[in-house]
C-alpha distance (Angstrom), angle and dihedral (degrees) to the residues before:
residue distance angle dihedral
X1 . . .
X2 3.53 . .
X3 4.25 116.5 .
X4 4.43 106.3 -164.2
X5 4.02 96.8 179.8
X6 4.01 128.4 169.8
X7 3.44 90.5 -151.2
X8 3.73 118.5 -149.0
X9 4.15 74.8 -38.0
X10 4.27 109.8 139.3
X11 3.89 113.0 -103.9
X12 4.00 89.5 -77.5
X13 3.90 88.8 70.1
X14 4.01 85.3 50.5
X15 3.83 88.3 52.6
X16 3.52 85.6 51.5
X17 4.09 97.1 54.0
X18 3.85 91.8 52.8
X19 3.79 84.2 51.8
X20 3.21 97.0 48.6
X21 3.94 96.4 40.2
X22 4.44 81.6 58.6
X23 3.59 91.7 48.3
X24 4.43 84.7 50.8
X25 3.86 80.0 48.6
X26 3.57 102.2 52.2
X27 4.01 90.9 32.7
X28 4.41 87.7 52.7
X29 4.07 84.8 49.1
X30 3.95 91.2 66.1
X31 3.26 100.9 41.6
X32 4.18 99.3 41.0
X33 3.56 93.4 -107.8
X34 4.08 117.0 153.0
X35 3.66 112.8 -149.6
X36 3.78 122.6 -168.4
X37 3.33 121.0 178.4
X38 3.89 114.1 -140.2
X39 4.09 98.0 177.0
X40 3.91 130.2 34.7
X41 3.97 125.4 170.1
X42 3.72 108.9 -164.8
X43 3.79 112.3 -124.2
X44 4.27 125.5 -125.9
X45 3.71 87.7 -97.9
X46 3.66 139.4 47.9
X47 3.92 120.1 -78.9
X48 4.13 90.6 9.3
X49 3.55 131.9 119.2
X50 4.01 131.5 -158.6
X51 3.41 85.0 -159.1
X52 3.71 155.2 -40.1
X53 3.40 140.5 -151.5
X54 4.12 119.4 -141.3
X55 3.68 138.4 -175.6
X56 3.71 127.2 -148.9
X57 3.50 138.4 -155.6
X58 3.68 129.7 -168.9
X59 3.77 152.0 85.7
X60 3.94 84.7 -96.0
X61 4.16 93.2 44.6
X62 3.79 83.5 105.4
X63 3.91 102.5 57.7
X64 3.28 96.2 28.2
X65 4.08 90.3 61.5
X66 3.72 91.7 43.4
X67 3.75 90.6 67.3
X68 3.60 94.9 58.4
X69 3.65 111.5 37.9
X70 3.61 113.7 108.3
X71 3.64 130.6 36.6
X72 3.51 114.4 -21.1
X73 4.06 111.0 -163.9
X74 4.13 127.1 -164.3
X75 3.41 125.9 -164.8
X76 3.38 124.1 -145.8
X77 3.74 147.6 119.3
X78 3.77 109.7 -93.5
X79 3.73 100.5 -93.4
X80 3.93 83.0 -165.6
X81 4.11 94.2 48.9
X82 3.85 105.5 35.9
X83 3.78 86.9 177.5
X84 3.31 92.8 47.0
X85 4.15 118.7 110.7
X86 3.87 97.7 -154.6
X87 3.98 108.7 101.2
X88 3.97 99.5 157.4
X89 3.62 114.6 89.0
X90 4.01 125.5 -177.2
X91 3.82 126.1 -156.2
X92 3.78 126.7 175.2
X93 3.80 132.9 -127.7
X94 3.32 122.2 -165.9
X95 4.08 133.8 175.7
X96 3.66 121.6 -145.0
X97 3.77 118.9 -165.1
X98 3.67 123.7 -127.6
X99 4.19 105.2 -77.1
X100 3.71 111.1 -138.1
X101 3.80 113.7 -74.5
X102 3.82 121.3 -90.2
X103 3.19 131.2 -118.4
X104 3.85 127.2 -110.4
X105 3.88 85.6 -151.0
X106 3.52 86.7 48.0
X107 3.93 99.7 58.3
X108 3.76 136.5 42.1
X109 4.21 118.6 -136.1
X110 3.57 132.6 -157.4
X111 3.11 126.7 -173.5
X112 3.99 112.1 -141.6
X113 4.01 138.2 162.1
X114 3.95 111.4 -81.6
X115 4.06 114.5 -122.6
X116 3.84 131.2 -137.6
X117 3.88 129.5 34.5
X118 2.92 118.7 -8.4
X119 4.03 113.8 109.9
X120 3.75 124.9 -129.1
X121 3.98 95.4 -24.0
X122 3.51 86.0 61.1
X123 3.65 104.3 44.7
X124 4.09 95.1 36.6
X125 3.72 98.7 42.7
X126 4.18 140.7 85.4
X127 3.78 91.3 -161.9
X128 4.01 101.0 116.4
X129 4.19 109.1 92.7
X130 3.73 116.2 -144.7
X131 4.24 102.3 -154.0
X132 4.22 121.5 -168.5
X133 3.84 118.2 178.6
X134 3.81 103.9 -136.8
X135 3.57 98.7 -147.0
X136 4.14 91.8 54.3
X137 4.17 102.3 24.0
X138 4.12 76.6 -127.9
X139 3.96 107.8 157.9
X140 3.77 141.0 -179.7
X141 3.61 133.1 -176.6
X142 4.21 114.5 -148.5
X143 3.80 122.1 179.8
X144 3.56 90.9 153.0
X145 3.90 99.3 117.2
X146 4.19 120.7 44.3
X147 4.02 87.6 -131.9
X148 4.22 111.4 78.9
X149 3.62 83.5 -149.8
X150 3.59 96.9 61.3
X151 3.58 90.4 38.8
X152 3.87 87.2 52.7
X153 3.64 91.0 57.4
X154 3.91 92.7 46.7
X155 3.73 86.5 50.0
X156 4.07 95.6 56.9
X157 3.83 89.5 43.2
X158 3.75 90.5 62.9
X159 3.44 98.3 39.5
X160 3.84 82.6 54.3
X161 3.63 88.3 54.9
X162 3.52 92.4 49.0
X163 3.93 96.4 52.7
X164 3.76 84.9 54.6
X165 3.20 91.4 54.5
X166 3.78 98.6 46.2
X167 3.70 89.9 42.9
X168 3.95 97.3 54.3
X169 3.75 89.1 43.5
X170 4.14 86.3 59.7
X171 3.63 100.8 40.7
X172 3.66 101.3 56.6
X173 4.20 159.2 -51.1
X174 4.14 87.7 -81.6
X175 4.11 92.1 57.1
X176 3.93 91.0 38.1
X177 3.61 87.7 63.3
X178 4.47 86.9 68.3
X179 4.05 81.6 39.6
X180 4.17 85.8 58.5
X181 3.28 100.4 34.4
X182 3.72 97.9 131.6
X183 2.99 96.6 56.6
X184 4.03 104.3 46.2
X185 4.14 89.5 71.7
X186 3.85 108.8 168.7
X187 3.88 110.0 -142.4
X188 4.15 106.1 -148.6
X189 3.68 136.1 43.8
X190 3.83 96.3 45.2
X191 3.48 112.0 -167.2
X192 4.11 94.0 -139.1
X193 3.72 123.5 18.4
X194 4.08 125.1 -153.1
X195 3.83 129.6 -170.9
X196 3.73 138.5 -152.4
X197 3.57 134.5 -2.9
X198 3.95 91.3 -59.1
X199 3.48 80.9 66.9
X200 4.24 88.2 -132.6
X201 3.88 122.5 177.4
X202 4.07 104.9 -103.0
């Protein structure tokens, strides 16, 4: 999984993950890379994203990921702020690993009718899996795939991630650091640059 995050970066930096998360897109189509995303949080502006959380699936998952991790910086004047003199804007990448697998026993499913657009698939169709861990009360809600199966096994995965997360964030200051990794965004040595509006690699 795949974590694009602004940080506590002003809206510009949001602009700049939903760029970046089309350029992942559009990078995954060449190489036969599947992308999913399993989290989202909406942005202050329209079309911008504080961050989002991705998996991806493919013999070229690997390489593709390496080329993104890091610090990822755009340039660009604000397109928000045309007054404004800041034109260097940082985003984070950062990969985690597969968690260990959840249990069936350990989580309850339910199958239930996915919301939003989505035409008569949507509306007609109990295909989107509500999953809560019992120990934690942890949740998710994917509707991201038409098959409840493969939503199923989307649903686990981010629970997984989620354990991690929770688990880290209890054991000490070392695993909090993945916990608040949004919000740790290291301006300089960006591992992939982009320029302009277009949002092209420099």
């Amino acid at each position: 999984m795949l974590q694009l995050s602004a940080g506590q970066g002003p809206a510009e930096c949001c602009l700049a993950v939903q760029q970046a998360l089309r350029q992942l897109e559009k990078e995954a189509i060449q190489q036969k890379v599947t992308i999913t995303v399993l989290e989202a949080l909406e942005g202050p502006v329209k079309g911008s994203m504080r961050s989002v959380l991705v998996g991806l699936d493919g013999d070229a998952s690997t390489t593709l990921t390496r080329r993104w991790v890091g610090s990822v910086l755009w340039v660009c004047k604000s397109p928000l702020r045309p007054k404004h003199g800041r034109k260097n804007w940082f985003i984070s990448c950062r990969l985690f690993k597969d968690a260990d697998a959840v249990l069936d026993s350990e989580v309850t499913f339910q199958a239930c009718r996915s919301s939003g657009a989505g035409g008569q698939h949507v509306n007609k169709t109990n295909s989107a899996v509500h999953a809560t861990h019992l120990a934690t009360g942890i949740s998710v809600k994917v509707q991201t795939e038409r098959s409840q199966h493969a939503n199923k096994r989307l649903a686990k995965a981010l629970l997984a991630h989620k354990l991690a997360e929770l688990r880290e964030k209890q054991v000490s200051a070392q695993a909090q650091e993945r916990w608040l990794a949004h919000l740790q965004l290291e301006r300089g040595n960006p591992v992939r640059v982009f320029k302009g509006e277009r949002f092209k690699e420099a």
